[in-house]
LUMKE-806405 format. One line per field, with one value per residue: residue number from 0; x, y, z of N, C-alpha, C in turn. Coordinates in steps of 0.05 Angstrom, whole numbers. Example, Ala and Ser with C-alpha at 12.3 -4.5 7.8 and 13.67 -1.06 7.14 Angstrom:
% residues 2
nuti	c(0/1);
n_px	c(264/257);
n_py	c(-114/-45);
n_pz	c(156/142);
ca_px	c(246/273);
ca_py	c(-90/-21);
ca_pz	c(156/143);
c_px	c(264/258);
c_py	c(-66/1);
c_pz	c(156/157);
% end
This chain:
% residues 295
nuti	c(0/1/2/3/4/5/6/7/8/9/10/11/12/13/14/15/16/17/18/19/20/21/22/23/24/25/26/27/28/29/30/31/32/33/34/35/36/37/38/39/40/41/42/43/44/45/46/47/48/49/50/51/52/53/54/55/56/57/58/59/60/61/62/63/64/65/66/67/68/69/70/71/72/73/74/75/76/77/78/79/80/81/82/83/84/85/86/87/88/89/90/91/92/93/94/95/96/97/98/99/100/101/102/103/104/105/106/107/108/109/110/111/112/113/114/115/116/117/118/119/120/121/122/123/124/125/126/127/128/129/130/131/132/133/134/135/136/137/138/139/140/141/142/143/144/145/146/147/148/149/150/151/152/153/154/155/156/157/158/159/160/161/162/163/164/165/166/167/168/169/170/171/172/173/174/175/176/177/178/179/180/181/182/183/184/185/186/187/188/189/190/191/192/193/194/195/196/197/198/199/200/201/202/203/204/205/206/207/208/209/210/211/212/213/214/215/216/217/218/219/220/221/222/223/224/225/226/227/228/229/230/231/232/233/234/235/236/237/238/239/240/241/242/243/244/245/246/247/248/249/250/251/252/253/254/255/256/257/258/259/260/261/262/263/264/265/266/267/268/269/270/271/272/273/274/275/276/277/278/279/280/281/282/283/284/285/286/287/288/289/290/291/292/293/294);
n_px	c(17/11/30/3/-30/-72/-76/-131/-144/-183/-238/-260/-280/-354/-376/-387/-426/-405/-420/-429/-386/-353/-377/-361/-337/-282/-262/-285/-253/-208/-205/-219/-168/-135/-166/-150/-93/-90/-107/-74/-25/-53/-51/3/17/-9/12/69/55/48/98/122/96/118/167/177/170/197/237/237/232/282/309/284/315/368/365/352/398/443/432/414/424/455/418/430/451/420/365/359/347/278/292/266/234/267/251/275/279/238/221/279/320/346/383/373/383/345/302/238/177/132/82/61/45/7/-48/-70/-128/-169/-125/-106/-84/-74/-127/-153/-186/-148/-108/-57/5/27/88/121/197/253/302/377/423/438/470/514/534/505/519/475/436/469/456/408/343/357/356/324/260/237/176/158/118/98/78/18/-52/-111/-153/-176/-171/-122/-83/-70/-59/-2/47/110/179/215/278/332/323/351/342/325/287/240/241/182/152/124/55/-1/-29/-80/-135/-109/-89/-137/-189/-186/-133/-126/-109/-119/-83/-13/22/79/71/26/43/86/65/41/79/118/185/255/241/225/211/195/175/188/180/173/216/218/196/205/196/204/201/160/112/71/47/23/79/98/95/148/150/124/128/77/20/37/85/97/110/161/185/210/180/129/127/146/83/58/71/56/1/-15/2/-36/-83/-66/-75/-131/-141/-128/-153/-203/-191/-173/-224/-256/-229/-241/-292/-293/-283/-220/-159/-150/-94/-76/-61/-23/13/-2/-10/29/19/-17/-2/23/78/139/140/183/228/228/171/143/103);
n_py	c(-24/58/108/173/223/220/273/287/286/355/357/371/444/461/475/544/592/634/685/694/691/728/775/780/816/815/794/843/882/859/865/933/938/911/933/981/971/955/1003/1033/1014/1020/1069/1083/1042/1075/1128/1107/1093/1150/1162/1129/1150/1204/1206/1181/1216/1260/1233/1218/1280/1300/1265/1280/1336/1322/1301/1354/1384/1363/1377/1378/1317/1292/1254/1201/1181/1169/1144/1104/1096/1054/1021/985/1036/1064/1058/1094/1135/1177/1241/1258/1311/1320/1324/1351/1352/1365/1362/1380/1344/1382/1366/1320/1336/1323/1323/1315/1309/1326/1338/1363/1418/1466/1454/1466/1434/1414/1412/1374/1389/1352/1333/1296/1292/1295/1268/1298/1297/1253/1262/1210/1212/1189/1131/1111/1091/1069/1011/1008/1032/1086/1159/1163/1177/1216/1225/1287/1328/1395/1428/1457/1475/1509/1514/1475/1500/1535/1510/1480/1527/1536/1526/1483/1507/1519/1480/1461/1443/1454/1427/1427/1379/1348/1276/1232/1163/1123/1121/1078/1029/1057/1084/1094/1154/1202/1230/1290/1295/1281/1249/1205/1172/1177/1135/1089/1061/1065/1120/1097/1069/1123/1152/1122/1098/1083/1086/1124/1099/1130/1198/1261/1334/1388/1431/1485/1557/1584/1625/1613/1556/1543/1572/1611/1562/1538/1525/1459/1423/1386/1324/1266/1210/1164/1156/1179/1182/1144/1089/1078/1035/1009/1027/1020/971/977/993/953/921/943/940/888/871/897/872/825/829/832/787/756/761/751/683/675/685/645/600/598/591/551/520/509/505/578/616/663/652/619/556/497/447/414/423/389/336/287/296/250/189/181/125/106/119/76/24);
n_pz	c(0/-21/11/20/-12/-75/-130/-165/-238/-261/-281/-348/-373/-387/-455/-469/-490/-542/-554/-497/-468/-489/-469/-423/-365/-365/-415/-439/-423/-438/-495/-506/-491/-534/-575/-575/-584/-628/-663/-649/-673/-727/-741/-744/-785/-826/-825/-845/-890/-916/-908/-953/-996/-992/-993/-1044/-1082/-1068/-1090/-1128/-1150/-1144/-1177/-1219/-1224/-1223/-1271/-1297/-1290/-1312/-1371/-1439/-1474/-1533/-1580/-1607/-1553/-1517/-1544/-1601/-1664/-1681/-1635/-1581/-1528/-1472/-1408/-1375/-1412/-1408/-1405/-1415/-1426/-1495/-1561/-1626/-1700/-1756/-1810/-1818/-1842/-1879/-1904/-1878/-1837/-1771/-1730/-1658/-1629/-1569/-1534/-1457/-1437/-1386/-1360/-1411/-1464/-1526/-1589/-1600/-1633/-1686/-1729/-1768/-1768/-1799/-1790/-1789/-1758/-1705/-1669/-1668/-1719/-1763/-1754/-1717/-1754/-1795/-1812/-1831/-1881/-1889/-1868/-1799/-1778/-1730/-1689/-1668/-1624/-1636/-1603/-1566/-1583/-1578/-1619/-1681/-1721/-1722/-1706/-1757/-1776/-1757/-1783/-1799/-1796/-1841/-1881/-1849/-1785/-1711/-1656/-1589/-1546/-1499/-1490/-1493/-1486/-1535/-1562/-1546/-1597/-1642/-1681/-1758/-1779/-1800/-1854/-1853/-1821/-1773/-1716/-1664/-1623/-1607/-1636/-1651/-1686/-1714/-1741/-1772/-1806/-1833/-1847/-1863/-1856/-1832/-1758/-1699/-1632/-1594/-1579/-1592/-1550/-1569/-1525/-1525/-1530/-1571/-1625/-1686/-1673/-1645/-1676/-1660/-1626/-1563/-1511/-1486/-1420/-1382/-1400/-1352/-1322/-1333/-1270/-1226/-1179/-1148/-1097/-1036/-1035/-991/-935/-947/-944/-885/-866/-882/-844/-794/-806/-801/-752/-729/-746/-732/-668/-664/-681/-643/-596/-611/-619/-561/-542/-565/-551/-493/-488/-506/-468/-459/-453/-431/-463/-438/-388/-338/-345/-313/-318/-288/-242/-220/-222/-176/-137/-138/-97/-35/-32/32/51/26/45);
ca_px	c(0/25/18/11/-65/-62/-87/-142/-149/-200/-271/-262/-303/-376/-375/-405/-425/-379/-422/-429/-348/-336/-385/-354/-312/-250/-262/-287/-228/-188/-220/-213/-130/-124/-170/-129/-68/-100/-111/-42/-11/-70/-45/29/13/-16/39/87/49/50/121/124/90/132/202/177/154/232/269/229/242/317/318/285/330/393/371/363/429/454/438/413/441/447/391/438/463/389/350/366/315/280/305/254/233/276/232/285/284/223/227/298/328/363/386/375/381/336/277/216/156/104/63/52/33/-16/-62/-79/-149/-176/-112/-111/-67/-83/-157/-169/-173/-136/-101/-29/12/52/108/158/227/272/337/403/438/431/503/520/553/492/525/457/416/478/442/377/344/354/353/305/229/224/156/157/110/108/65/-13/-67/-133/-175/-160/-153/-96/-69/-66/-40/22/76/138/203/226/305/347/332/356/316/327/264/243/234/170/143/97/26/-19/-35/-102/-137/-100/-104/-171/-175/-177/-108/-132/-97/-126/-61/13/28/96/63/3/60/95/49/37/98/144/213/251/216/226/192/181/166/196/163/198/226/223/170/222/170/210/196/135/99/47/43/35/95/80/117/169/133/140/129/58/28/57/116/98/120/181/172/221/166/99/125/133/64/41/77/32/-19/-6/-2/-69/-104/-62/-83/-163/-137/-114/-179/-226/-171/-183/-253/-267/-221/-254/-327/-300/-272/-207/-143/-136/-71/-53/-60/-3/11/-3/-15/54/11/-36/19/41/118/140/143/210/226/220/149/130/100);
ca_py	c(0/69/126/205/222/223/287/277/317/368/356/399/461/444/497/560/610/657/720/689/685/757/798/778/837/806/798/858/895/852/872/943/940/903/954/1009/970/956/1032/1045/991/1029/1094/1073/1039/1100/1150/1101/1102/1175/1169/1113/1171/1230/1201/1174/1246/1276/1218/1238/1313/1293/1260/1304/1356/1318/1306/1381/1403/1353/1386/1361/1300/1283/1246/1182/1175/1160/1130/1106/1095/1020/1006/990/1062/1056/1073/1115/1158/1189/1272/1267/1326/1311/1353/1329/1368/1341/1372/1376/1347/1396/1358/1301/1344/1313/1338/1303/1325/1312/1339/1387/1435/1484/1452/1474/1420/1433/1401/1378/1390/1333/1335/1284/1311/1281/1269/1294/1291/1250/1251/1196/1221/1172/1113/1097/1087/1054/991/1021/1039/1118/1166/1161/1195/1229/1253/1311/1345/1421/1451/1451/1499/1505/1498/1459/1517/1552/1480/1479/1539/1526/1519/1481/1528/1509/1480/1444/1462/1443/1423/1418/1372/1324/1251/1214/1136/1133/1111/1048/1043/1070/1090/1114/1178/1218/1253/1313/1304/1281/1228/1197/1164/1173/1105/1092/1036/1087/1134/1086/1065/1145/1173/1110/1087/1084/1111/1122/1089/1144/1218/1288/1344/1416/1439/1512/1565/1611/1625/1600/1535/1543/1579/1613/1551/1535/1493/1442/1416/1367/1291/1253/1183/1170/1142/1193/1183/1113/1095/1070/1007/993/1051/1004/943/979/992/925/908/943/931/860/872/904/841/805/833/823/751/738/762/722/663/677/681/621/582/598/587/511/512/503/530/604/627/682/627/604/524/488/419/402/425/359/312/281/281/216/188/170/95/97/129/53/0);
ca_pz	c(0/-21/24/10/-33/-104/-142/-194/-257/-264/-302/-369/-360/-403/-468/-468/-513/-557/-541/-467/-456/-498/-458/-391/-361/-366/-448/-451/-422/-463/-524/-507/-499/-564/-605/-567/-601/-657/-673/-652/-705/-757/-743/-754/-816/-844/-823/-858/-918/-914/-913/-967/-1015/-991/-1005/-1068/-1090/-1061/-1093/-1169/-1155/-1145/-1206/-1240/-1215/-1240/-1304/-1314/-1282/-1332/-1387/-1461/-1486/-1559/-1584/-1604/-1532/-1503/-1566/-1627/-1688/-1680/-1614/-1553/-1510/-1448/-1385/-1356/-1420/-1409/-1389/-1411/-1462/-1522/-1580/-1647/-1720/-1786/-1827/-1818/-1862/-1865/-1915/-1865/-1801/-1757/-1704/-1641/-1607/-1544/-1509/-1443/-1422/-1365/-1368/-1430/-1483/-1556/-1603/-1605/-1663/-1695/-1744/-1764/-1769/-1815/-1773/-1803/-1737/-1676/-1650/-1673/-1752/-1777/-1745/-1710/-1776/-1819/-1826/-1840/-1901/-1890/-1847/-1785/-1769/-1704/-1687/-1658/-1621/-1638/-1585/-1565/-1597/-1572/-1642/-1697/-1753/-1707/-1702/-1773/-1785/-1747/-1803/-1790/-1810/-1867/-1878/-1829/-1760/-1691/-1634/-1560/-1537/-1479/-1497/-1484/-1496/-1555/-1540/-1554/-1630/-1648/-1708/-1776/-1783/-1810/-1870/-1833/-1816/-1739/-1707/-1642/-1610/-1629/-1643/-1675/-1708/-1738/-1760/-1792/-1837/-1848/-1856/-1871/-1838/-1804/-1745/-1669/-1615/-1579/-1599/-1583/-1542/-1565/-1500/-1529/-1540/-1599/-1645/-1705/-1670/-1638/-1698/-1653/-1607/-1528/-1499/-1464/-1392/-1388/-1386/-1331/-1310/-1319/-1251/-1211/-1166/-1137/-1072/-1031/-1020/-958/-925/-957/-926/-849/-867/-886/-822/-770/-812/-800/-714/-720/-748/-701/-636/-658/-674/-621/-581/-622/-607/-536/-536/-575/-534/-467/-495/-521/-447/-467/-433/-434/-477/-421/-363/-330/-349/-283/-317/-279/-211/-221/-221/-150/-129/-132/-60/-24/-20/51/52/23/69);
c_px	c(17/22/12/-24/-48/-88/-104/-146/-177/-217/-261/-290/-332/-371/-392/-413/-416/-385/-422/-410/-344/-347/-377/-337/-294/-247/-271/-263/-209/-184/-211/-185/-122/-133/-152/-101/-67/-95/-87/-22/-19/-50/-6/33/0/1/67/81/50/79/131/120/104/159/200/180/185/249/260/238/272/338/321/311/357/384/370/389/445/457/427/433/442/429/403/443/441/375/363/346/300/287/268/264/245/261/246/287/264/229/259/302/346/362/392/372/366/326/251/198/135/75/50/40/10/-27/-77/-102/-148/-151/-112/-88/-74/-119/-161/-163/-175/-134/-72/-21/34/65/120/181/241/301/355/428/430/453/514/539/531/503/498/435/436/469/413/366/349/358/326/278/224/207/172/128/111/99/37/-27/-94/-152/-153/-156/-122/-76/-54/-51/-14/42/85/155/211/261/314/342/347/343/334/300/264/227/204/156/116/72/23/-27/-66/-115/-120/-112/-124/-162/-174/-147/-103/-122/-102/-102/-33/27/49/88/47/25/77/92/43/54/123/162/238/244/226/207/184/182/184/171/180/196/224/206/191/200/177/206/169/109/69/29/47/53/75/108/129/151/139/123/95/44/31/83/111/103/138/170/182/188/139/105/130/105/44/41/49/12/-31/-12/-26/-84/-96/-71/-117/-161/-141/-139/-198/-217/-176/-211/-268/-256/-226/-276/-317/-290/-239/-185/-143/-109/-60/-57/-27/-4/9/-2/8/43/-9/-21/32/69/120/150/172/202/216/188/133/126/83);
c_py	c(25/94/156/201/228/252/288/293/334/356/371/407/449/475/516/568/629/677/721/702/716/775/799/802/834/804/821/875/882/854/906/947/934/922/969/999/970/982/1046/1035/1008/1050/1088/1068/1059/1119/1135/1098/1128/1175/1156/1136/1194/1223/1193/1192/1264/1259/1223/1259/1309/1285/1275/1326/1355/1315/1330/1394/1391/1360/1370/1351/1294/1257/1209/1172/1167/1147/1126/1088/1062/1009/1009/1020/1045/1074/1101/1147/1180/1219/1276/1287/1316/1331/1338/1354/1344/1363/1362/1374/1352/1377/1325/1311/1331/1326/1330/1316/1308/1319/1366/1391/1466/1487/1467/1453/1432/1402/1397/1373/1372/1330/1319/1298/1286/1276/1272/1283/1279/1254/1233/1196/1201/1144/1091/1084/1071/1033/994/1033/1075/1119/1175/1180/1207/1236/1268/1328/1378/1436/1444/1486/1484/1504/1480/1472/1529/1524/1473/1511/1547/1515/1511/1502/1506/1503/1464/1455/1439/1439/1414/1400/1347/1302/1234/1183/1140/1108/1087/1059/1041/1068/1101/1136/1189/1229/1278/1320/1291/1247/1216/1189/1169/1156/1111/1077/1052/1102/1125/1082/1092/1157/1150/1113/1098/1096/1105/1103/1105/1172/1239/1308/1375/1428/1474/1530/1590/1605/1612/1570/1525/1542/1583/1586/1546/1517/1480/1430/1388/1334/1278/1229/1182/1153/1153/1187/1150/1111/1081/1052/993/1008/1042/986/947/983/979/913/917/938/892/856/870/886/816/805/823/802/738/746/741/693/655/669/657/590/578/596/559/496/493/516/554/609/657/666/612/571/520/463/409/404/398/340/305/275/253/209/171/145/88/97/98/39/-26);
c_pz	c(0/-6/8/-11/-60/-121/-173/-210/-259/-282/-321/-363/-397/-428/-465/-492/-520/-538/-505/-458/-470/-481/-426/-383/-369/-396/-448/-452/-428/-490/-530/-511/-519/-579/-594/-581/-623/-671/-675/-676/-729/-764/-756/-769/-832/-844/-842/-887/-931/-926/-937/-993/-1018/-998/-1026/-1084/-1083/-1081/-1129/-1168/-1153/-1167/-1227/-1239/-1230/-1262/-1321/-1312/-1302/-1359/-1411/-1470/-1522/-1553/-1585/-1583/-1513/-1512/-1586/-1646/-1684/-1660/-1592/-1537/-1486/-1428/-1378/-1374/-1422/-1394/-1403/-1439/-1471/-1543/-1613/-1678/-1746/-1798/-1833/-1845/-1862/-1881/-1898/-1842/-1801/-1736/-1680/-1630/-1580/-1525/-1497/-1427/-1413/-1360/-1384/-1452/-1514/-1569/-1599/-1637/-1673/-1713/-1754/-1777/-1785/-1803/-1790/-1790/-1717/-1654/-1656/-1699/-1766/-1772/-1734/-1723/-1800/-1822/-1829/-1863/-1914/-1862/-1829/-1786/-1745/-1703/-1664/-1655/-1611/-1611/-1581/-1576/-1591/-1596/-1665/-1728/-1743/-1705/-1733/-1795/-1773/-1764/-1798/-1803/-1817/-1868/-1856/-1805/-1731/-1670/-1608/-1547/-1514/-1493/-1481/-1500/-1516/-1539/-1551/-1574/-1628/-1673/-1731/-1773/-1801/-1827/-1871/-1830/-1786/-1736/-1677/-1619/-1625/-1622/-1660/-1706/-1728/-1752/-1769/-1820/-1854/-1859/-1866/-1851/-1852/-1783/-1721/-1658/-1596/-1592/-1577/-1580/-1539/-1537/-1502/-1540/-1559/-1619/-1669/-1704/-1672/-1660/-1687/-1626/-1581/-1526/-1489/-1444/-1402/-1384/-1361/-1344/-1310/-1297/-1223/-1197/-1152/-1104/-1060/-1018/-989/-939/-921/-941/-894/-853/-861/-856/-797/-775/-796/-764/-714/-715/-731/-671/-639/-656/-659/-594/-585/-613/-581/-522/-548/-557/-500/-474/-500/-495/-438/-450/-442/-448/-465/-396/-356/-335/-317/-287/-292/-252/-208/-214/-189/-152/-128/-100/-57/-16/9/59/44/45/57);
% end
């Protein structure tokens, strides 16, 4: 026979009900401290999204900034005729000499600048120079097509009477990605998208993949037309992603702390242990008894 009592395990408790076990004090004011973290996590993940957008928006103006202190590049050294638009060359200047063909001008509607919608005015330029000495077109049947857009004009007679200057000229302009192809152009003259692919077929090759945007309102250029601003990125500025993912992160707490309530509260309604409860199983268990203690 062995002496000393032996400790029996507890009954499991019988289940309750969810809303029973959440509305108890003790869930409730556990409910409260989590949203109170919760909100704190929210708020955190919104200030770092904040910040995710504002360094995005400094680290474009930065760019931007160097690529103007930089100065126009020749036109070969950023594009060359037939090649895939490189993302990064969008906004950038370049300096390019050809001749313009007035008997092809085109006229984009539907575009707005300073809410007012016009027309843009499109050109292709005959490249004589890109920088290159014609190096970038020697296996090509000729020399290249740049569009070029001249400027915007709010109707479409003032659009049309926008001459190119006549003869060889030179151009300073910022580079942007040509669009999604569209309709041929109208016999109007009106051109919906500037597709390199549409002005291929209009004006012949070889041809850019992306288009020029004269950088300069000299009237000999212009010919009575508004500039227009340097392109950017369209999209806007995006955002810094190290900045998005602290974001995601508190985001991430937030849904964790309700978790982990519901967690709580489901696991004391199924009468289950608690998950802020000290373990005690090991308090159920009798010491083992000293040999002598036998009889």
């Amino acid at each position: 026979m062995y002496g000393g009592g032996v400790t029996l395990p507890s009954a499991p408790r019988a289940p309750r009900s969810f809303w029973r076990v959440a509305a108890t004090p003790r869930m409730v004011g556990l409910l409260l401290a989590f949203l109170a973290a919760a909100a704190v996590c929210g708020a955190l993940g919104a200030w770092q999204l904040d910040r995710a957008h504002e360094r995005a928006r400094l680290a474009a103006a930065q760019e931007q900034a160097e690529l103007e202190a930089g100065g126009p590049q020749p036109l070969a050294s950023v594009l060359r005729p037939q090649e895939a638009f490189p993302g990064m060359a969008v906004g950038r200047a370049v300096t390019v000499r050809g001749t313009y063909d007035a008997a092809g001008q085109l006229y984009v509607p539907g575009r707005t600048l300073d809410g007012h919608d016009g027309y843009l005015v499109l050109t292709g330029l005959r490249v004589s120079d890109d920088g290159s000495g014609g190096t970038s077109w020697a296996d090509l049947s000729g020399p290249p097509v740049l569009p070029v857009v001249r400027g915007w004009s709010p109707t479409i007679e003032q659009a049309r009477a926008a001459a190119p200057p006549s003869g060889t000229v030179s151009l300073t302009a910022y580079l942007q990605a040509a669009e999604a192809a569209g309709e041929a152009p109208s016999a109007d003259g009106t051109i919906q998208m500037i597709s390199s692919a549409q002005l291929l077929d209009a004006w012949g090759g070889p041809i850019y993949s992306g288009y020029a945007v004269v950088a300069t309102s000299d009237p000999a250029q212009a010919a009575g037309l508004a500039p227009l601003p340097r392109p950017t990125i369209e999209g806007g500025d995006g955002l810094n992603l190290q900045n998005l993912f602290y974001a995601l992160e508190w985001w991430i707490f937030a849904g964790f702390a309700v978790a982990l309530w519901l967690r709580m509260v489901r696991d004391e309604a199924r009468g289950g242990k608690d998950p802020l409860e000290v373990d005690d199983a090991s308090a159920a268990v009798p010491p083992p008894e000293d040999e002598a203690a036998r009889t």
